[in-house]
Structure formats: structure tokens, C-alpha cells
N, C-alpha and C positions, 0 to 999 in steps of 0.2 A: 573359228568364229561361231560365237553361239545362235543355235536355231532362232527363228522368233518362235514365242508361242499362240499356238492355235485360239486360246482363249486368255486373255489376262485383265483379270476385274480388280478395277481400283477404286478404295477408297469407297465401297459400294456400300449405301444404306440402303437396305430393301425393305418391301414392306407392302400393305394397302390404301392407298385413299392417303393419308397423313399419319399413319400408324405405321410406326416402325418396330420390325420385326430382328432387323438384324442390323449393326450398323458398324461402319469403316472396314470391311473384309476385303481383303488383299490374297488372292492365289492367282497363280497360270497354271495352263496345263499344256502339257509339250505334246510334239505331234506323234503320234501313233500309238500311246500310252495309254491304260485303262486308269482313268481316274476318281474314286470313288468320294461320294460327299455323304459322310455319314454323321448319325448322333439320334439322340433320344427321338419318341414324336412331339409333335410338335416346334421343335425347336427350325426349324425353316428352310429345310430341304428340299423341297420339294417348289416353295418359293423362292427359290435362286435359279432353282432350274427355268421357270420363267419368266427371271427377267434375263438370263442369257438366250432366250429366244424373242425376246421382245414382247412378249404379252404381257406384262409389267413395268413401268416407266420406272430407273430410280429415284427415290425422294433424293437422294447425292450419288455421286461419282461415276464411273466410266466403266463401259466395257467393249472389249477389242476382241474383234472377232477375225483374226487373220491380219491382224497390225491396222484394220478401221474400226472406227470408235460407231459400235450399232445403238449408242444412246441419241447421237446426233445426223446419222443416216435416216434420209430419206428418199423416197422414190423408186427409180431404177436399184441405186447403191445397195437401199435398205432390202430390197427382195434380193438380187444376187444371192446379198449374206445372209438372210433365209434360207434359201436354197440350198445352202452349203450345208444346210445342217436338218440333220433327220432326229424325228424325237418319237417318242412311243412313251405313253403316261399308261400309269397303271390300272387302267382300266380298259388297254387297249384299244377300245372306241370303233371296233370294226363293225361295218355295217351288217346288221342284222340278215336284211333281206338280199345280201350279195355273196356272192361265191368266193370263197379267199381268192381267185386269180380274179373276180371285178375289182375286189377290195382295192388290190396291188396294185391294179390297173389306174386307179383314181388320179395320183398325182400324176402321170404323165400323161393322161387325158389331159387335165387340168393345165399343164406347164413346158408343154412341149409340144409338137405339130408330127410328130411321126403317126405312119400311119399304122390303120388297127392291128393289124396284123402283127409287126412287130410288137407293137405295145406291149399284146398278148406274148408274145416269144421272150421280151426281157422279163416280163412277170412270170412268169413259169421258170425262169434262170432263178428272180429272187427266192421262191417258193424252194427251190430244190435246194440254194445254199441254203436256207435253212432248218431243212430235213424234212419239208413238206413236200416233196415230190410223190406224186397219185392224188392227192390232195386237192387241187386244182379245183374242181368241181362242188366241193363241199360248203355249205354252209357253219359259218364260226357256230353253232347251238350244237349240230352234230361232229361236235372236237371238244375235246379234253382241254383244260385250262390250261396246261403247259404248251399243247399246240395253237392254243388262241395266241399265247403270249408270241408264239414262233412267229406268227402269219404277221402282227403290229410290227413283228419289226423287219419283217420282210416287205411289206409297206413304206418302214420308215427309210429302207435303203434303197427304195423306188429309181431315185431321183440318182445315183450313185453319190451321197454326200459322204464328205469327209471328216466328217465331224457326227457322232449319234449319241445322242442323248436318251437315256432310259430311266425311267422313274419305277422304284421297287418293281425291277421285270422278275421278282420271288416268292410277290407276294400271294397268299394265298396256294403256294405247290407245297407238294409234299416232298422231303427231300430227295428221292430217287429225282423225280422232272427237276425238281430247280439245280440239281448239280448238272443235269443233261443242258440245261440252258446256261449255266456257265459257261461248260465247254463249249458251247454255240458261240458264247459271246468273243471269249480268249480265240476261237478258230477264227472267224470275223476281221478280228481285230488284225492276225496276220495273215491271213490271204485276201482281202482286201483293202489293208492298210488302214483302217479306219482308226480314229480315237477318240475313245469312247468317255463319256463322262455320264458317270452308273449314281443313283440314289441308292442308296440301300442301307437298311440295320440287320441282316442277316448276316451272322459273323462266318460259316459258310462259305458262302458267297462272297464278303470281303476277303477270305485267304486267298478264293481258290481264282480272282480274277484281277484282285488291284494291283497294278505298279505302286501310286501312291495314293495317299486319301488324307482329306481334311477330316475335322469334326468342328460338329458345330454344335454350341450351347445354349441352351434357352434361357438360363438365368442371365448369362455374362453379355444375351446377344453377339456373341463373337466367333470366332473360330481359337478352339482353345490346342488345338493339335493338328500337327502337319509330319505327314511322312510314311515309310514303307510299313502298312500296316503289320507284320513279325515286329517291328520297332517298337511302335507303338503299341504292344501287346507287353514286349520285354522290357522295354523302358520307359511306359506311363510320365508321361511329362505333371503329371495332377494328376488328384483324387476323382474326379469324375471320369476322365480316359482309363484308369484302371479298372475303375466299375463297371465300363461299360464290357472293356474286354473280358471280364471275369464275370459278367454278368450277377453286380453283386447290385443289393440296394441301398439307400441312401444309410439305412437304420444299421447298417453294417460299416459304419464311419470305423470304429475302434478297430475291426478285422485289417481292414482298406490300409489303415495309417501301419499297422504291423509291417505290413506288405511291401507297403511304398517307403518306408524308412521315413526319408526326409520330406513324401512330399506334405 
């Protein structure tokens, strides 16, 4: 019998206010899988990522977060399924004036009743799974931008969610840290069980940690490509998915169609 998936968005126009940005996108993503939503900028990554946490209402269709529909939850139901889900945007967002173990500490202040002491004890677990052990004490200004990114999502697993969500957790590193924060995410992902669904155009990054990945397009508003991104690098379904993986540009249409034969 097949799994349910963890996330499955239908039919989904996304967008702001009345502005649609993306419209009728259809993927799941199965459980324990790194799943990556990539494409040009601009083109709307980064807004799917939230309206599968809720901070954006869809102009149409559904999305299912664990087989319940989080378009039409409300109340008790709709925080649960929050809950369930850790996100770390690219900017980290870590408190300035707090110690990366206040930081961590936050959401279970916030959403649980244990007392301080533990609090402290699981936040000090988060920090160490993610290489920040001695760390504790420090203020995010005095750390490296690859250690900021560590600490956000040492935060974002606070809560033990099953589901984590990361928006370009590459951006801005140099490639030594951001290949070190792959293998943070791929480790994660199996000794913790989590699955992950990763933003990113760092092609890097997309080898070294997806199972599968869409792509998303800003002229067609759609998702023009689906599958194991080696796939999708060797068998470019369109002239745009080839481009992207070859990092070619538009002006190089004639090279592209060489390439792709028939596409």
C-alpha cells in the first residue's frame, strides 16, 4: 500500500492580494525524502514555500499537510499542523541580542510547559546535532554565516517537527560551508527521519542533497519539470530545464536546441 504523502498541493494558484504568481501546481512529497523546489529568481519559490506554512492564503486549491487540508483548518487543527513543521527562511532571523541556546530555546518557551532547565538541555542537543556544540553561549554577530545558517535551523528542529522546510539555506556561503551544510542537511534527514523540502538554485547543492525536485517557471507560471535531478540534467524535458542545468542563457537558444535535439 502506498504511503500517504507528507505534503500534497492541488490545484494550487499562488500568489499575493489577487496577483497570481503561479497557477494550477500539482506535486507531493513523500516522507523522509529531500525534496527540492528550484528554478530561475523570481519565478516563485520561495512563495510556495509560504503558503505551505500558511502565511499565504491560496487564490485556488488545496494543500494537505499529513492527509488534512491546512487551506481549510482552523484553530486547535490549524496550529498542530504548524507544529509539525519547522522552517528556517533565508535570512535566518536569529535574535540579535540572544545567545544561539536563547535563540533555540524560544519555541519551546513559547509551545510547551517544560520546565527551564530542560528546555536548556534539549536546546543544547539541537545545537550539537548541528555542529554547534561549545557554541551555546555565543551571540549570532560573533559566528560565521555558515554557523548563523546551522543555529536557524537548529531552532527550526526545536519543536522535534517532521517536516522542515528551508529557504536558500546556501545562500550567500562560500562553497567549502555550503557543501558542509549539505551534509548537515542529508545527516538530518537520516538520523532524524525528517523530510525536508529545500528552496534552492545552487546546482551543488541540488546534487549533493535531492531525492527529487520540481522546477518552476516564471513565464509559463507552472512547474515545467519534475524528477531526480541526474534526470533532469541528462534528459532536460524543455529548453529552459536544460539551460538551467548547463547554466546557459537565453541568447544561447541555437547551442540549447543542438543539445536537446528534439526539444
Amino acid at each position: 500500500m502506498e504511503q500517504e504523502p507528507v505534503i500534497q498541493v492541488k490545484n494550487l494558484t499562488a500568489g499575493y492580494g489577487r496577483t497570481a504568481i503561479l497557477e494550477n501546481l500539482n506535486f507531493q512529497v513523500r516522507k523522509g525524502e529531500i525534496f527540492v523546489i528550484l528554478g530561475g529568481s523570481g519565478c516563485g519559490k520561495t512563495t510556495v514555500l509560504r503558503h505551505i506554512i500558511g502565511l499565504l492564503p491560496p487564490l485556488k486549491g488545496q494543500i494537505f499537510i499529513h492527509g488534512k487540508d491546512l487551506t481549510s483548518a482552523a484553530g486547535r487543527q490549524k496550529e498542530a499542523l504548524l507544529q509539525s513543521i519547522g522552517v528556517s527562511f533565508q535570512s535566518g532571523a536569529l535574535f540579535g541580542s540572544m545567545t544561539l541556546l536563547e535563540n533555540v530555546c524560544l519555541p519551546l518557551e513559547e509551545f510547551t510547559d517544560l520546565p527551564q532547565t530542560l528546555i536548556e538541555q534539549i536546546a543544547a542537543i539541537k545545537l550539537r546535532l548541528v555542529g554547534l556544540n561549545g557554541y551555546e553561549e555565543h551571540l549570532p554577530a560573533q559566528l560565521s554565516g555558515g554557523m548563523q545558517k546551522r543555529a536557524a535551523v537548529a531552532r527550526a528542529i526545536a519543536l522535534d517537527p517532521d517536516l522542515l522546510l528551508l529557504d536558500e539555506p546556501s545562500a550567500g556561503l562560500d562553497p567549502v560551508t555550503s557543501a558542509g551544510l549539505d551534509q548537515m542537511i542529508v545527516d538530518l534527514s537520516r538520523r532524524l527521519d525528517i523530510t525536508f523540502v529545500v528552496v534552492t538554485h545552487e546546482l551543488q547543492s541540488i546534487f549533493a542533497i535531492a531525492d527529487r525536485a520540481i522546477m518552476l517557471d516564471k513565464e509559463t507560471r507552472g512547474i515545467i519539470a519534475e524528477g531526480a535531478p541526474r534526470q533532469l540534467k541528462d534528459q532536460p524535458p524543455n529548453e529552459t530545464v536544460w539551460r538551467f542545468f548547463h547554466r546557459k542563457a537565453a541568447s544561447e537558444k541555437a547551442e540549447t536546441a543542438k543539445h536537446t535535439g528534439a526539444l
